[in-house]
PDB file of the backbone (N, CA, C, O) and the ligand in Angstrom, with CONECT records:
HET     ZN  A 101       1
ATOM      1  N   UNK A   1      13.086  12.663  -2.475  1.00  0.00           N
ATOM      2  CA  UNK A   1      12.718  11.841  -1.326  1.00  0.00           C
ATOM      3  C   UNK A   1      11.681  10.794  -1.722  1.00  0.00           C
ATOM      4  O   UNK A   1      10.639  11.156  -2.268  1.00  0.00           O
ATOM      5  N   UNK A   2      11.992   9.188  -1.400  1.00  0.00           N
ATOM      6  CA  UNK A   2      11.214   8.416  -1.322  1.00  0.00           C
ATOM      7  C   UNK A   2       9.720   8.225  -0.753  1.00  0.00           C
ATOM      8  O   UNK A   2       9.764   7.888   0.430  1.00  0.00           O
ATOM      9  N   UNK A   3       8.801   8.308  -1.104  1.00  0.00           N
ATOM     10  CA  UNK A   3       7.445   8.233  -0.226  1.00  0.00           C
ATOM     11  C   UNK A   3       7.144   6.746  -0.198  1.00  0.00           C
ATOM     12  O   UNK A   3       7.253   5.827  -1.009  1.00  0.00           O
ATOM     13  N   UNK A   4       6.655   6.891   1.250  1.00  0.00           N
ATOM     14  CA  UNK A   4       6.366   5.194   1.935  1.00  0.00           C
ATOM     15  C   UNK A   4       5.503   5.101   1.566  1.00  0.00           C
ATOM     16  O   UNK A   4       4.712   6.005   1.835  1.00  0.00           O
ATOM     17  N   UNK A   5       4.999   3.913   0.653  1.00  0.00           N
ATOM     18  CA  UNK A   5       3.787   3.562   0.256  1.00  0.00           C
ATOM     19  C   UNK A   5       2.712   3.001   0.921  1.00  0.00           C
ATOM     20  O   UNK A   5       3.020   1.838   1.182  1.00  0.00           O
ATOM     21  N   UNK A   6       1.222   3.347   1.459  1.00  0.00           N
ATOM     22  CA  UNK A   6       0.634   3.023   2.109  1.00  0.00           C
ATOM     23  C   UNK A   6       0.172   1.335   2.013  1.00  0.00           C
ATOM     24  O   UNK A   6       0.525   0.549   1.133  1.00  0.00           O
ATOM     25  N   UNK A   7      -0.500   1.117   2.899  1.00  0.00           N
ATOM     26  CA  UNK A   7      -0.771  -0.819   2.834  1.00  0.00           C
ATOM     27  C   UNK A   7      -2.276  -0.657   2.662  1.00  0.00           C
ATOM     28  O   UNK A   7      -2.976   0.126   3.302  1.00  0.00           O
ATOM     29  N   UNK A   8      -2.730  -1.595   1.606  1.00  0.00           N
ATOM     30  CA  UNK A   8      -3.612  -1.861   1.297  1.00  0.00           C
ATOM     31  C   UNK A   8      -3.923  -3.461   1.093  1.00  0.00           C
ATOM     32  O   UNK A   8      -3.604  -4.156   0.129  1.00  0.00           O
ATOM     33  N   UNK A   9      -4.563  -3.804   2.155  1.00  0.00           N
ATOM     34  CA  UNK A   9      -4.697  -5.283   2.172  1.00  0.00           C
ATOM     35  C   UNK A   9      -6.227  -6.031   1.680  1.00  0.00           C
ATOM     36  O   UNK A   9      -7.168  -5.250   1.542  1.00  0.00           O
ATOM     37  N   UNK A  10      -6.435  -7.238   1.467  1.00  0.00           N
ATOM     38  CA  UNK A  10      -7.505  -7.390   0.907  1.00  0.00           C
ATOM     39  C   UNK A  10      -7.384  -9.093   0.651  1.00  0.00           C
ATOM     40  O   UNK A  10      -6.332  -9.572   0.227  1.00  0.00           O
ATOM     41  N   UNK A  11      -8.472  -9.865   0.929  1.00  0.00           N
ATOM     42  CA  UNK A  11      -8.449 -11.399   0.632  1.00  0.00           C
ATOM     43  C   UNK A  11      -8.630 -11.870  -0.543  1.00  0.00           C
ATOM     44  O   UNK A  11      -8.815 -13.062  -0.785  1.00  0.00           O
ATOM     45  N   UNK A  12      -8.591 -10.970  -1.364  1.00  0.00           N
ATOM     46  CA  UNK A  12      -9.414 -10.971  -2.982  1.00  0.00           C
ATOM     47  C   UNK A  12      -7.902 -10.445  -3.854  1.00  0.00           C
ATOM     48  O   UNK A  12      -7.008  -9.984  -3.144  1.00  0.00           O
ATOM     49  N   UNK A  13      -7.710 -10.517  -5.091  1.00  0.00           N
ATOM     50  CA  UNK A  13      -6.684  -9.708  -5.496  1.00  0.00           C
ATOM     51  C   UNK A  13      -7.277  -7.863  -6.086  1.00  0.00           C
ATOM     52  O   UNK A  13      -8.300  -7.722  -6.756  1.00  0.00           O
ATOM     53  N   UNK A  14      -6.689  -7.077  -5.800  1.00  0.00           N
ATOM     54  CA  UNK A  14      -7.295  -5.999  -5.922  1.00  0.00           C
ATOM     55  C   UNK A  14      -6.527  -5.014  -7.820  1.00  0.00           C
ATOM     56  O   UNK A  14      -5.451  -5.071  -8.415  1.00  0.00           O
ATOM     57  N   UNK A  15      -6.840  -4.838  -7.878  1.00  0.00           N
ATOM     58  CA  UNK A  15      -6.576  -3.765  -9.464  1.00  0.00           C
ATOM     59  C   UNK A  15      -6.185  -2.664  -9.091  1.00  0.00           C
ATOM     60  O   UNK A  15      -6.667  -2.064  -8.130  1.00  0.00           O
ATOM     61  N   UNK A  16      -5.060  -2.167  -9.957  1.00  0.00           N
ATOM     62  CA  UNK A  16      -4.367  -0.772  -9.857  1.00  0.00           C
ATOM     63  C   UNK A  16      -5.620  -0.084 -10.584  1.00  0.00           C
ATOM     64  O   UNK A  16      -6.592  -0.521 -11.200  1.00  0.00           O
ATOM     65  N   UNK A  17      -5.146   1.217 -10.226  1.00  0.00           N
ATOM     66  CA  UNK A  17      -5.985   2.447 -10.900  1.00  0.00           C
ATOM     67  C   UNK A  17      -7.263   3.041 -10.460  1.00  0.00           C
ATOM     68  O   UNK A  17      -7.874   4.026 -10.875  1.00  0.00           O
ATOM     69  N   UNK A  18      -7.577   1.993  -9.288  1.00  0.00           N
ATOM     70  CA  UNK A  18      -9.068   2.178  -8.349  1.00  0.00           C
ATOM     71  C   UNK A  18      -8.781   3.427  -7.184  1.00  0.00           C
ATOM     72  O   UNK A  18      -7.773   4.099  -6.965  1.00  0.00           O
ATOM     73  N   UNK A  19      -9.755   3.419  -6.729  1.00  0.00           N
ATOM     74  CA  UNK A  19      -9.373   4.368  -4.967  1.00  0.00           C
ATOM     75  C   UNK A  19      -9.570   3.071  -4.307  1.00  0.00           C
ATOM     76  O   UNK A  19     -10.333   2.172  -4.662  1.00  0.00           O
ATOM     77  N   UNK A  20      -8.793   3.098  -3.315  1.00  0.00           N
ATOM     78  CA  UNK A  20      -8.820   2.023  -1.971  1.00  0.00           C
ATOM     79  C   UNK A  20      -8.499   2.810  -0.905  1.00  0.00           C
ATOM     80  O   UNK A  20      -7.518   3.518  -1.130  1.00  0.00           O
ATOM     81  N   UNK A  21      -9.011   2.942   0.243  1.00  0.00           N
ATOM     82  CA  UNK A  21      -8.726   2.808   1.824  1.00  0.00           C
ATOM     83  C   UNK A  21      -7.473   2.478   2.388  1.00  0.00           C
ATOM     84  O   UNK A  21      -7.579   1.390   2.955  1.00  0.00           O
ATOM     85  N   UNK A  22      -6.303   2.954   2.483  1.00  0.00           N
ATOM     86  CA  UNK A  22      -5.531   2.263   2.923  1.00  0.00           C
ATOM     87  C   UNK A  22      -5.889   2.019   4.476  1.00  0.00           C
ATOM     88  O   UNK A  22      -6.779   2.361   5.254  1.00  0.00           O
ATOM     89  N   UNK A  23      -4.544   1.130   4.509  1.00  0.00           N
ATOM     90  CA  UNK A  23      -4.657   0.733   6.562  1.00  0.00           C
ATOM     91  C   UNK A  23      -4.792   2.020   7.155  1.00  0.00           C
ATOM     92  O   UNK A  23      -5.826   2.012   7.823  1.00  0.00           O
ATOM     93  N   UNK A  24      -4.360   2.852   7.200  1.00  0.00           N
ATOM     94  CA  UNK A  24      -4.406   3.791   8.062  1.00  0.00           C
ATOM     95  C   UNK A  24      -4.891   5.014   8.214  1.00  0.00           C
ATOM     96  O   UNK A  24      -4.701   5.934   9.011  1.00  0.00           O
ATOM     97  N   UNK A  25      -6.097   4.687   6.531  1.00  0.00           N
ATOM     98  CA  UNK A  25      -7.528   5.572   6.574  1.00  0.00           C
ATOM     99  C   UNK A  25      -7.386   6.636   5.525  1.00  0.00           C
ATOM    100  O   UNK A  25      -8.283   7.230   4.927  1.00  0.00           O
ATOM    101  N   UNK A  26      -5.904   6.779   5.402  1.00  0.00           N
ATOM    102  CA  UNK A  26      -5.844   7.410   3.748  1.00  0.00           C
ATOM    103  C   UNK A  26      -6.438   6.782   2.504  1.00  0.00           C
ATOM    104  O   UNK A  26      -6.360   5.573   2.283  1.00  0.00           O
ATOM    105  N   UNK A  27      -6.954   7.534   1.807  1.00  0.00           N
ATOM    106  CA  UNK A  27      -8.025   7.450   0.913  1.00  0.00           C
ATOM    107  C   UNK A  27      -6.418   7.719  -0.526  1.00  0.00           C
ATOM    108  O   UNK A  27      -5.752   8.718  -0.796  1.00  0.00           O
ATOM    109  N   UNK A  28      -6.388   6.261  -1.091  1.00  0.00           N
ATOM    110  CA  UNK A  28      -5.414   5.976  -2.137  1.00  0.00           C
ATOM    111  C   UNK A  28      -6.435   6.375  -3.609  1.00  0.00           C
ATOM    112  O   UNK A  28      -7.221   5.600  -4.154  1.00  0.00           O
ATOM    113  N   UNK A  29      -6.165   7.645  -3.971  1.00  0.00           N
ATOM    114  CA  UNK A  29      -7.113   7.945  -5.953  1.00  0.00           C
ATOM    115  C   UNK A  29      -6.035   6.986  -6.851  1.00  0.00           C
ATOM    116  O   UNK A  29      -4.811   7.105  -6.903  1.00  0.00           O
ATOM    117  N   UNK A  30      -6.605   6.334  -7.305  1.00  0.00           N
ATOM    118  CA  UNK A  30      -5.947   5.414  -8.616  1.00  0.00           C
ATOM    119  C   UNK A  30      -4.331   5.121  -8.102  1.00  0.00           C
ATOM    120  O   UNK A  30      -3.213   5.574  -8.349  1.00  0.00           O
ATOM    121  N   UNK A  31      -4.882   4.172  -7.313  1.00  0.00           N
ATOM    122  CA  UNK A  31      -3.558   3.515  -6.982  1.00  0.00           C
ATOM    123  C   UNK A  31      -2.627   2.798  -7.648  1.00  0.00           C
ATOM    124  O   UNK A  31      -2.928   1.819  -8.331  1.00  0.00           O
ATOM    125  N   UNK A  32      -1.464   3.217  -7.503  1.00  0.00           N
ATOM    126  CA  UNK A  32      -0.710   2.667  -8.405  1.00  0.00           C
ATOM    127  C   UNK A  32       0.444   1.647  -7.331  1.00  0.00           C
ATOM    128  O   UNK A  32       1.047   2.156  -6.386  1.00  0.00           O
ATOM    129  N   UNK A  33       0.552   0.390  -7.654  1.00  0.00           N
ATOM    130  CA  UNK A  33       1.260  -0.447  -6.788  1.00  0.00           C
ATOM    131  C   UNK A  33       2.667  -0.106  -6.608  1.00  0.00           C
ATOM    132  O   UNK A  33       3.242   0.297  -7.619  1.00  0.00           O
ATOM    133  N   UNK A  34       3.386  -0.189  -5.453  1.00  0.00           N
ATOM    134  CA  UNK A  34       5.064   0.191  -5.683  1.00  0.00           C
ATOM    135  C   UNK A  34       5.658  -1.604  -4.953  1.00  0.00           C
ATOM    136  O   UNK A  34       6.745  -1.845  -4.427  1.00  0.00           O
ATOM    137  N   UNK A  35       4.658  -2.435  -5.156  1.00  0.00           N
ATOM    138  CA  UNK A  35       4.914  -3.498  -4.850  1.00  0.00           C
ATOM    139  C   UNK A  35       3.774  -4.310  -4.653  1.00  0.00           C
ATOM    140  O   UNK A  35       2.702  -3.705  -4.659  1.00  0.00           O
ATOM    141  N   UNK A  36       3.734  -5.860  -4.434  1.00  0.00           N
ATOM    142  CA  UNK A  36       2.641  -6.362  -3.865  1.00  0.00           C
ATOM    143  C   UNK A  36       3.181  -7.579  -3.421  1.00  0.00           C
ATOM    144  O   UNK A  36       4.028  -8.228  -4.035  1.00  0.00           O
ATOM    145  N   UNK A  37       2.527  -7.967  -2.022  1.00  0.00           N
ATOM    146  CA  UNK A  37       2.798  -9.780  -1.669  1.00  0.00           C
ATOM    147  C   UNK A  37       1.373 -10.810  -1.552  1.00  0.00           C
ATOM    148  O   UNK A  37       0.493 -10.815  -0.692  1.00  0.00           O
ATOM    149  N   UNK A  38       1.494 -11.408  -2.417  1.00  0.00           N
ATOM    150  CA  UNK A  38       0.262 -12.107  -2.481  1.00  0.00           C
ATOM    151  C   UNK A  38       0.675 -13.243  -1.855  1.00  0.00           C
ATOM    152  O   UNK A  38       1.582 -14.007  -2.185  1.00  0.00           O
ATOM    153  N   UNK A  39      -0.285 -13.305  -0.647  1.00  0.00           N
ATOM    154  CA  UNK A  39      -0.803 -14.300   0.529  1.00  0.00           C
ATOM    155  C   UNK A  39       0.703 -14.352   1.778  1.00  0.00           C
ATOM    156  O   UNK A  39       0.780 -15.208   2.660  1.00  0.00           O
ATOM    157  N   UNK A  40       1.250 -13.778   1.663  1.00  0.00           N
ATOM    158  CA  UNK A  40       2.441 -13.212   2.653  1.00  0.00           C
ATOM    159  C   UNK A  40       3.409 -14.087   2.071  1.00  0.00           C
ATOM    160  O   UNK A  40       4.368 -14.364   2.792  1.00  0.00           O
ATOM    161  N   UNK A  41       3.372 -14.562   0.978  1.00  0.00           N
ATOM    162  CA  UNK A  41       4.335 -15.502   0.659  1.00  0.00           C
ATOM    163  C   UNK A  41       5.886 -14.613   0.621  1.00  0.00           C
ATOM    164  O   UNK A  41       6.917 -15.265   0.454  1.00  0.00           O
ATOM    165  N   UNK A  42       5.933 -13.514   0.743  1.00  0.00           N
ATOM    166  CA  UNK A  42       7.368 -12.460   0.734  1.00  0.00           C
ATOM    167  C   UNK A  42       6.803 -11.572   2.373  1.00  0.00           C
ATOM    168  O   UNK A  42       5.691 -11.240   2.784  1.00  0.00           O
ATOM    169  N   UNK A  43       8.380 -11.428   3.013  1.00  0.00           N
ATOM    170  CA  UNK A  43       8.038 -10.120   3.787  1.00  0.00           C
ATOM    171  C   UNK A  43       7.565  -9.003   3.284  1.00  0.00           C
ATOM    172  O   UNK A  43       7.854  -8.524   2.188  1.00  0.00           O
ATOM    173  N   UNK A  44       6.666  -8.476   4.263  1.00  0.00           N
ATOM    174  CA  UNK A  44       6.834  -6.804   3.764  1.00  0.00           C
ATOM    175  C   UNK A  44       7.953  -6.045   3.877  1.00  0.00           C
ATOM    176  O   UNK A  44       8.359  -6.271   5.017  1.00  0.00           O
ATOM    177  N   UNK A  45       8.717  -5.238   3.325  1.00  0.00           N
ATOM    178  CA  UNK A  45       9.452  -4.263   3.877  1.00  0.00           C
ATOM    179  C   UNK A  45       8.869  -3.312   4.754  1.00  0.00           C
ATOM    180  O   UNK A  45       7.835  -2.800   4.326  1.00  0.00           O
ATOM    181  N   UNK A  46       9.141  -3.058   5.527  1.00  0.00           N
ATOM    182  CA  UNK A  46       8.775  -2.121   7.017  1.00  0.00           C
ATOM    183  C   UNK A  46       9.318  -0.711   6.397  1.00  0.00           C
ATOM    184  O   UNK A  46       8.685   0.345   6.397  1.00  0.00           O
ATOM    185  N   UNK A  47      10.382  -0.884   5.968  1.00  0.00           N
ATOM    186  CA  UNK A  47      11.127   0.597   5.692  1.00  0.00           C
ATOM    187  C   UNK A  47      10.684   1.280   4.736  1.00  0.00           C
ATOM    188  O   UNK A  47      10.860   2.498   4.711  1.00  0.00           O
ATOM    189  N   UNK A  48       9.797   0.401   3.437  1.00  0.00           N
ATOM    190  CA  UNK A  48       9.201   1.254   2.525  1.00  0.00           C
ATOM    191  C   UNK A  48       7.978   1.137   2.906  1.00  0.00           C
ATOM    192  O   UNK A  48       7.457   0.614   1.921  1.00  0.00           O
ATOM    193  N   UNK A  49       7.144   1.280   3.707  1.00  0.00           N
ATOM    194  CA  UNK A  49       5.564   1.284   3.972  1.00  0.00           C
ATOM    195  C   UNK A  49       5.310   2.320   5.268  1.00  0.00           C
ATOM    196  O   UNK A  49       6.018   2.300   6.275  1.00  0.00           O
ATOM    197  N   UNK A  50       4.133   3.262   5.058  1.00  0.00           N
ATOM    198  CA  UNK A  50       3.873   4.298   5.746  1.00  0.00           C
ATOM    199  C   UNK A  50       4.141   3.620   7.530  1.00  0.00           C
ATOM    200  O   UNK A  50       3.925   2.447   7.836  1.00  0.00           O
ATOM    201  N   UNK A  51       4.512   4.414   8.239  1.00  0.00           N
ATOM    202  CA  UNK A  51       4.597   2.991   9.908  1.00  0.00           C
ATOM    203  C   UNK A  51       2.700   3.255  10.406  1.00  0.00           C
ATOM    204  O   UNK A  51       2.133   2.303  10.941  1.00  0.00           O
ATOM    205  N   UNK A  52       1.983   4.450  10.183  1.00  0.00           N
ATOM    206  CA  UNK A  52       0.665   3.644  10.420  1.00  0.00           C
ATOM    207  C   UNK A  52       0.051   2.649   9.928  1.00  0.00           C
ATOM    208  O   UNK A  52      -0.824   2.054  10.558  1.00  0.00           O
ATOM    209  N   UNK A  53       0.507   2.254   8.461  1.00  0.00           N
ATOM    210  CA  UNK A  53      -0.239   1.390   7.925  1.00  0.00           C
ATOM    211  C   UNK A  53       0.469  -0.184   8.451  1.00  0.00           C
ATOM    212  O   UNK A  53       0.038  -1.323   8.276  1.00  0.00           O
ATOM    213  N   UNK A  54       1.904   0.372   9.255  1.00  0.00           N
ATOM    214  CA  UNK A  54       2.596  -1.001   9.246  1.00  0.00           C
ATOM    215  C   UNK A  54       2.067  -1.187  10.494  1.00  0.00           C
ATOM    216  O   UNK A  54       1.588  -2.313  10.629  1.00  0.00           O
ATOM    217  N   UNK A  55       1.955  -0.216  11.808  1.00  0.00           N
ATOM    218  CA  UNK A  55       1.415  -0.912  13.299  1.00  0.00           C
ATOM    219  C   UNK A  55       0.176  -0.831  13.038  1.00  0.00           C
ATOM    220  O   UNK A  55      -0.345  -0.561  14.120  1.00  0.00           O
ATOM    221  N   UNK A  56      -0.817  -0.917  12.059  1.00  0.00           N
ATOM    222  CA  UNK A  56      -1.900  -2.087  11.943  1.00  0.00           C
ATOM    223  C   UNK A  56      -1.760  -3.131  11.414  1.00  0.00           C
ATOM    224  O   UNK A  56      -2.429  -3.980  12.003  1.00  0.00           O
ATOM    225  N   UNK A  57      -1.160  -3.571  10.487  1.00  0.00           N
ATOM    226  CA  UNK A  57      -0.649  -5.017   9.925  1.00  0.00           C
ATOM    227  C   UNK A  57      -0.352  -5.721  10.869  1.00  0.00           C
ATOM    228  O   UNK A  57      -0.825  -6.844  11.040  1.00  0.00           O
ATOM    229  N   UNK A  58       0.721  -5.005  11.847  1.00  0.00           N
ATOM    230  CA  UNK A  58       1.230  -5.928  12.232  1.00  0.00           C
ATOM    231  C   UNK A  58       0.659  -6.625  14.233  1.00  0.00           C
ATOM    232  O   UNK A  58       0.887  -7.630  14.906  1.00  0.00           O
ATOM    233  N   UNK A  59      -0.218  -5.180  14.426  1.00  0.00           N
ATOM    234  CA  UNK A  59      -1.221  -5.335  15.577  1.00  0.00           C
ATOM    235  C   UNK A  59      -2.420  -6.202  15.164  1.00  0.00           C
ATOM    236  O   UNK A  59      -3.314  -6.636  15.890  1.00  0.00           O
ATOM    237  N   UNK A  60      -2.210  -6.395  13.561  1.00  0.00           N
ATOM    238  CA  UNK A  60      -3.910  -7.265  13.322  1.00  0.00           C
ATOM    239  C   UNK A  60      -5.179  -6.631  13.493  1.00  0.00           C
ATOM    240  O   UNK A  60      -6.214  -7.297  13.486  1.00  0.00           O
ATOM    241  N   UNK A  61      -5.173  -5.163  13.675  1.00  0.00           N
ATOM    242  CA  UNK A  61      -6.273  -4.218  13.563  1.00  0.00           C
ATOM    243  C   UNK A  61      -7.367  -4.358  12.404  1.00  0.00           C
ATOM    244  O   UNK A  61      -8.561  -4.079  12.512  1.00  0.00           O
ATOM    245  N   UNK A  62      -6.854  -4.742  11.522  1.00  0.00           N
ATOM    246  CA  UNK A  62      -7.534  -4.943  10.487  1.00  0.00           C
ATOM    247  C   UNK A  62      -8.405  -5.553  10.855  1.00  0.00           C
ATOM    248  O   UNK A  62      -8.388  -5.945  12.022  1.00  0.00           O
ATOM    249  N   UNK A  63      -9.658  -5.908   9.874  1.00  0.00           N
ATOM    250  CA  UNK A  63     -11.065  -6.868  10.055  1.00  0.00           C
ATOM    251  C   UNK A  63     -10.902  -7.444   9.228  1.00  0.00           C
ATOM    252  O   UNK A  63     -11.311  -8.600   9.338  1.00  0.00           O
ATOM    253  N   UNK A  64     -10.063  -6.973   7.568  1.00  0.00           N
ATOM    254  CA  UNK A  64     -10.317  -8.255   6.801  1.00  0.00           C
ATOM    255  C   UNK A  64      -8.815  -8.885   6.789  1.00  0.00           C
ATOM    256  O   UNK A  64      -7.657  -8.475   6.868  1.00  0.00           O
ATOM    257  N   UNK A  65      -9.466 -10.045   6.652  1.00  0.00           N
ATOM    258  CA  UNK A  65      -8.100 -11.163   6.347  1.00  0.00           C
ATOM    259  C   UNK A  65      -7.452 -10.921   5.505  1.00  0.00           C
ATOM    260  O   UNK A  65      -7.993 -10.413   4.523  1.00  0.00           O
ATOM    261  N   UNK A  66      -6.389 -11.098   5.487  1.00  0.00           N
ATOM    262  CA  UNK A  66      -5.216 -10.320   4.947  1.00  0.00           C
ATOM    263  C   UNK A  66      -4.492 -11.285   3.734  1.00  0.00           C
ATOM    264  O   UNK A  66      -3.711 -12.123   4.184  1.00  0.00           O
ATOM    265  N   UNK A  67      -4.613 -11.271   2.666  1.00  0.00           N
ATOM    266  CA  UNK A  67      -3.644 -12.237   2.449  1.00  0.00           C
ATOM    267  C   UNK A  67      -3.067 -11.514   0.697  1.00  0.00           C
ATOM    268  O   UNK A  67      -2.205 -11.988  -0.043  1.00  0.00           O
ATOM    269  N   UNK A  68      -3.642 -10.670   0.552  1.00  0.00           N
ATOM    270  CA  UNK A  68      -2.822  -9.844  -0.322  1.00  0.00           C
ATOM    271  C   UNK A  68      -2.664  -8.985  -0.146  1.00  0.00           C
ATOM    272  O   UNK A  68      -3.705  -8.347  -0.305  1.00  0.00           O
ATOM    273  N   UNK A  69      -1.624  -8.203   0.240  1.00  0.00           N
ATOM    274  CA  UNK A  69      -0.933  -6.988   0.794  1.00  0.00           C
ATOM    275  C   UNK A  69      -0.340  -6.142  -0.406  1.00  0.00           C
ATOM    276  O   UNK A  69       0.398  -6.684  -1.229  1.00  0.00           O
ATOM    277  N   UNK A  70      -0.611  -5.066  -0.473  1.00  0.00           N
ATOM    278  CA  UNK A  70      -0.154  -3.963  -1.427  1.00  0.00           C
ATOM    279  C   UNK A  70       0.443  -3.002  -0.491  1.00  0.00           C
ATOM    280  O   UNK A  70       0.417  -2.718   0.707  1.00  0.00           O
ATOM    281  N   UNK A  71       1.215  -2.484  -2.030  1.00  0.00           N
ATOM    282  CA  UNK A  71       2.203  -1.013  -1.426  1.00  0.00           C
ATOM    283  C   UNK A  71       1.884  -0.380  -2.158  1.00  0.00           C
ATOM    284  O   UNK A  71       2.195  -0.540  -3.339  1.00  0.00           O
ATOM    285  N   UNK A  72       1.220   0.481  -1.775  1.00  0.00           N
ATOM    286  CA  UNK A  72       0.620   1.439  -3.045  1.00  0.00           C
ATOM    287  C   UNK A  72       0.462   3.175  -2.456  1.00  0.00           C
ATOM    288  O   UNK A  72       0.301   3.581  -1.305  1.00  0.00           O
ATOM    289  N   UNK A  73       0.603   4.067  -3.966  1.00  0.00           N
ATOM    290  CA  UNK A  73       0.143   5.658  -3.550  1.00  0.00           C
ATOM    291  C   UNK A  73      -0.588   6.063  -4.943  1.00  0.00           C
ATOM    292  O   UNK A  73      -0.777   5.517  -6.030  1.00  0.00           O
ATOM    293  N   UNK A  74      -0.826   7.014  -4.480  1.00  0.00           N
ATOM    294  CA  UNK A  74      -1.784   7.592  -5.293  1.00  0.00           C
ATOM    295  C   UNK A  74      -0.973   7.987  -6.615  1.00  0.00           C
ATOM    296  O   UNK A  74       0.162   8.461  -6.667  1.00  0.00           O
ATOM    297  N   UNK A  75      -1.799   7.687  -7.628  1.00  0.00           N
ATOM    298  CA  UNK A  75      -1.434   8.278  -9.157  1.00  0.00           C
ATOM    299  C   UNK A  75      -0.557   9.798  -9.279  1.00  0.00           C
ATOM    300  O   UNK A  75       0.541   9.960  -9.812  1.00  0.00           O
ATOM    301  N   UNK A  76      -1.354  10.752  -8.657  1.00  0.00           N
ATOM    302  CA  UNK A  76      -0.734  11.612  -8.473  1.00  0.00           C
ATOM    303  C   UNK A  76       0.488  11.524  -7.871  1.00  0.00           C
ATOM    304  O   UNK A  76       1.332  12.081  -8.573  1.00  0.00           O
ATOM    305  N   UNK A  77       1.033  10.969  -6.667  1.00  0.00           N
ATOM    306  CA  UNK A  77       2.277  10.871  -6.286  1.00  0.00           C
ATOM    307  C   UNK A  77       3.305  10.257  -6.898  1.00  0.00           C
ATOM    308  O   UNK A  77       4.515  10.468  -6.811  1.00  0.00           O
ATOM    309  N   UNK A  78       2.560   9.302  -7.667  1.00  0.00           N
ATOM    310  CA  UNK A  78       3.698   8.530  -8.423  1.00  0.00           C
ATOM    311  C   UNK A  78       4.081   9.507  -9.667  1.00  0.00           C
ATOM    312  O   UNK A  78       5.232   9.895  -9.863  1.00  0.00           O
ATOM    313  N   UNK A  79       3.359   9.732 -10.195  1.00  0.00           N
ATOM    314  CA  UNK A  79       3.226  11.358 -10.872  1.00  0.00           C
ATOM    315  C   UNK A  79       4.751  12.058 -10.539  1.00  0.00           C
ATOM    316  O   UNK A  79       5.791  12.010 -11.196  1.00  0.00           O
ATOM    317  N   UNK A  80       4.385  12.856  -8.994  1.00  0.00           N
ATOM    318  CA  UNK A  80       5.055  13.550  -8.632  1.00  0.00           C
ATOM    319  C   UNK A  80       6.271  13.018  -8.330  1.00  0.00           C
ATOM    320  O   UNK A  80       7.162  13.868  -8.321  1.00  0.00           O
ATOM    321  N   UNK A  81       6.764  11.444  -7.974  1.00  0.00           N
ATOM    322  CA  UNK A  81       8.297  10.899  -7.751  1.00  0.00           C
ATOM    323  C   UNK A  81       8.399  10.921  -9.215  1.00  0.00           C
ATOM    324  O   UNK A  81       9.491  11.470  -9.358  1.00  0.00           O
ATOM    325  N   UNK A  82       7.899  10.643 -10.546  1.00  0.00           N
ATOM    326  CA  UNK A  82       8.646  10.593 -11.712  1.00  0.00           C
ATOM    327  C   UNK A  82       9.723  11.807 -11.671  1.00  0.00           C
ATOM    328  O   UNK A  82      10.942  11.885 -11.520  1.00  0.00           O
ATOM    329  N   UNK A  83       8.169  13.123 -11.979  1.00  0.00           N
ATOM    330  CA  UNK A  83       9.296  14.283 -12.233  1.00  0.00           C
ATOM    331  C   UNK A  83      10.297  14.334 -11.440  1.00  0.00           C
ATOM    332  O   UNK A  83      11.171  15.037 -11.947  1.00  0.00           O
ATOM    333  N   UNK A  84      10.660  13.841 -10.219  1.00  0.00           N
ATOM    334  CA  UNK A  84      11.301  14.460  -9.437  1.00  0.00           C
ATOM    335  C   UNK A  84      12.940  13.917  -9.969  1.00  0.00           C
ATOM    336  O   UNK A  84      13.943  14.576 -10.241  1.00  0.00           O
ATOM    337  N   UNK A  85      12.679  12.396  -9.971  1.00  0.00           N
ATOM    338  CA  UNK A  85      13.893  11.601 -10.624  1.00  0.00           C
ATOM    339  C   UNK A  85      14.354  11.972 -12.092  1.00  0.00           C
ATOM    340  O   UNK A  85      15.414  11.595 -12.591  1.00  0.00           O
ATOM    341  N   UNK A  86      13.624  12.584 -12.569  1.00  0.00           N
ATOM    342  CA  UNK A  86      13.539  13.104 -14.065  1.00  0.00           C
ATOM    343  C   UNK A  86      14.446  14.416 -13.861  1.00  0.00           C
ATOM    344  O   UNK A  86      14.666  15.169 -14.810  1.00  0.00           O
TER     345      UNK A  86
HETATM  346 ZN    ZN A 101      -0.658   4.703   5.522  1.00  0.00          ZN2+
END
């Protein structure tokens, strides 16, 4: 099974391998990107992104300005989809 990658947005460009906050308050350990759109220049996919992190994106809940959007999970999970496909 696919895991929806949480949204992690930010006006700055951000680095894999950090912890970040996602939108919807999950705490991402060494995030590893499963995508990124820098400055919305691409849709997001809706279907691969957690839906809390997507009805704040898309309610504008956020405080910071948004203009690089990540899809990201934790090291460990990405971890855990290798073996799984393996
Ligand atoms: Zn989320």
């Amino acid at each position: 099974m696919k895991r929806q990658p949480h949204l992690i947005v930010s006006p700055d460009p951000l680095k894999p391998g950090e912890n970040y906050q996602a939108l919807c308050g999950k705490e991402i350990e060494q995030a590893v990107w499963v995508w990124q759109v820098v400055e919305r220049g691409e849709a997001v996919d809706r279907l691969k992104t957690c839906p809390k992190c997507w009805g704040r994106l898309i309610s504008g809940e956020s405080s910071e300005p948004v203009k690089y959007v990540y899809g990201a999970i934790s090291a460990r999970d990405a971890q855990a989809e290798t073996e799984e496909v393996a």
